[in-house]
N, C-alpha and C positions, 0 to 999 in steps of 0.2 A: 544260962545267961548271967553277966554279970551284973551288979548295980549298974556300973558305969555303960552299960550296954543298954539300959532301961531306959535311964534318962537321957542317951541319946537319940531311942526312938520314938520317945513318947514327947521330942522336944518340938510345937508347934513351929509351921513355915513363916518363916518371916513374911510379912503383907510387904507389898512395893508399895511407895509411895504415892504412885496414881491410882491404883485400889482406894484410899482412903479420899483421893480428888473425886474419885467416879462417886461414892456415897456422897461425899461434901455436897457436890454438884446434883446431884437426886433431890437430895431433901432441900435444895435451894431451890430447883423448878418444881417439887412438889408445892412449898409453903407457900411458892408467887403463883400456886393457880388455886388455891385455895382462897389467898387473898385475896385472884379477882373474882374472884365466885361467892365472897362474901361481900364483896364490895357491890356487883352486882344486882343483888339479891336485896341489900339494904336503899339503891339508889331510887327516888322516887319516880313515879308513873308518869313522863311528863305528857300533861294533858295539853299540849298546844297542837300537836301534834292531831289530837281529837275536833280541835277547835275552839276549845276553852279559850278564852281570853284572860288577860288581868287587871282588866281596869273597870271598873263600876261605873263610873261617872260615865266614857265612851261609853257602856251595854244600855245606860239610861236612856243618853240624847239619842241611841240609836235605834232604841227599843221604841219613843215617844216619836220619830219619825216614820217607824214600819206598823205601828199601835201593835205589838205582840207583847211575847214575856219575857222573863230573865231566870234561867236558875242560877241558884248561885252554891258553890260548895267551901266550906272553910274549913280546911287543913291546919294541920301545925307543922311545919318545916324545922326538921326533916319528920315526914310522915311516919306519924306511930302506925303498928300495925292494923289496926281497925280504921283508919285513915285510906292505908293502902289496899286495904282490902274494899273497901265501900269505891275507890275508885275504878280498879282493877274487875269487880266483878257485879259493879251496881252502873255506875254513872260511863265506865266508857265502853261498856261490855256493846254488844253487836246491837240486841233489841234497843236498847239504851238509844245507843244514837239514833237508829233506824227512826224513833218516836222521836225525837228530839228535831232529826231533819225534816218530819214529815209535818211537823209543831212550828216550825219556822223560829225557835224559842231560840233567844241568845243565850252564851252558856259564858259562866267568870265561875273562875279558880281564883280563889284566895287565899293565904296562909297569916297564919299567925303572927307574925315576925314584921311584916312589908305591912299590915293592912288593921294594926291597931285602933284605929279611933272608929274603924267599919266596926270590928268584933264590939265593940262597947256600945256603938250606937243600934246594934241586932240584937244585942244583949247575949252570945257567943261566950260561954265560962269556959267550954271543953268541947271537943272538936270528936269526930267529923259532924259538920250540919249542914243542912242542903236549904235553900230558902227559894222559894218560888215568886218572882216579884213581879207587880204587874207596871206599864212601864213608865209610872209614876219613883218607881221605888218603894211602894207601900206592899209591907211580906202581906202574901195572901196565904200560903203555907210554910209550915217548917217541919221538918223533919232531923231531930237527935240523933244520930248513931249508926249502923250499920243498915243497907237494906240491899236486897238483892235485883236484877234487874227488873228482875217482874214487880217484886213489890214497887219498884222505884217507878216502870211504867202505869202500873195498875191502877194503884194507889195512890202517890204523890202527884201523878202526871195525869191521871184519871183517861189514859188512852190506851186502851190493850195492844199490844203490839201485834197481834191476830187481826182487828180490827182496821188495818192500814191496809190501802188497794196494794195489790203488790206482794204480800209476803204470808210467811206462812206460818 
């Protein structure tokens, strides 16, 4: 064979032009489901859904009308991960509620952002914190930081979640 026979054969097919649309178009619906899967992932827990409420002052008059409690949780918006986690797997996990409806206890979601003159007045530096108020508004308990459902029943709530007619 000759040179010029070489580089004839060895000369790559030309790509068609929709070859390069079909990748273009790939990694365009790859990056937009990645992006909603991160967006996802980062969106917060919404606790209304649970029954959280957001207002303090309603869970007060409401609580001094039914004489029960109030928990209260404070976030920082958008929820750091320890935030999201004490939500997700402390406050609206299954037992969690199950205690909480069997409590009659009103529940306020608060965040950092909407609810500054609350954070100063609980005295609230860094977040997540859970406050147990009796329906005065005076904190009977508080709890710092992360806790899991059981610790959150067990201990903060002082009601085992075993201990309720009904469940297991």
């Amino acid at each position: 064979m000759s040179d010029s026979e070489n580089q004839t054969a060895e000369k790559p097919k030309a790509r068609s032009r929709s070859d390069r649309w079909v990748k273009i178009g790939f990694l365009v619906v790859a990056l937009a489901v990645a992006a909603f899967i991160y967006m996802q992932q980062r969106r917060d827990p919404e606790m209304r859904k649970w029954g959280w409420g957001r207002s303090l002052d309603k869970a007060v008059a409401q609580a001094a009308q039914r004489d029960t409690k109030i928990v209260v949780a404070f976030t920082r918006r958008p929820m750091s991960y320890e935030d999201r986690k004490l939500v997700t797997r402390g406050l609206t996990f299954r037992k969690s509620r199950t205690v909480l409806d069997h409590l009659k206890y009103l529940k306020v979601h608060l965040d950092n952002k909407t609810h500054k003159p609350l954070l100063e007045k609980y005295e609230v530096t860094k977040t997540p914190v859970v406050l147990l108020l009796d329906s005065s508004g005076k904190v009977l308990k508080r709890h710092d930081g992360f806790m899991t459902d059981i610790a959150f029943c067990n201990d903060f709530l002082e009601t085992p979640h075993a201990s309720i007619p009904g469940t297991r």
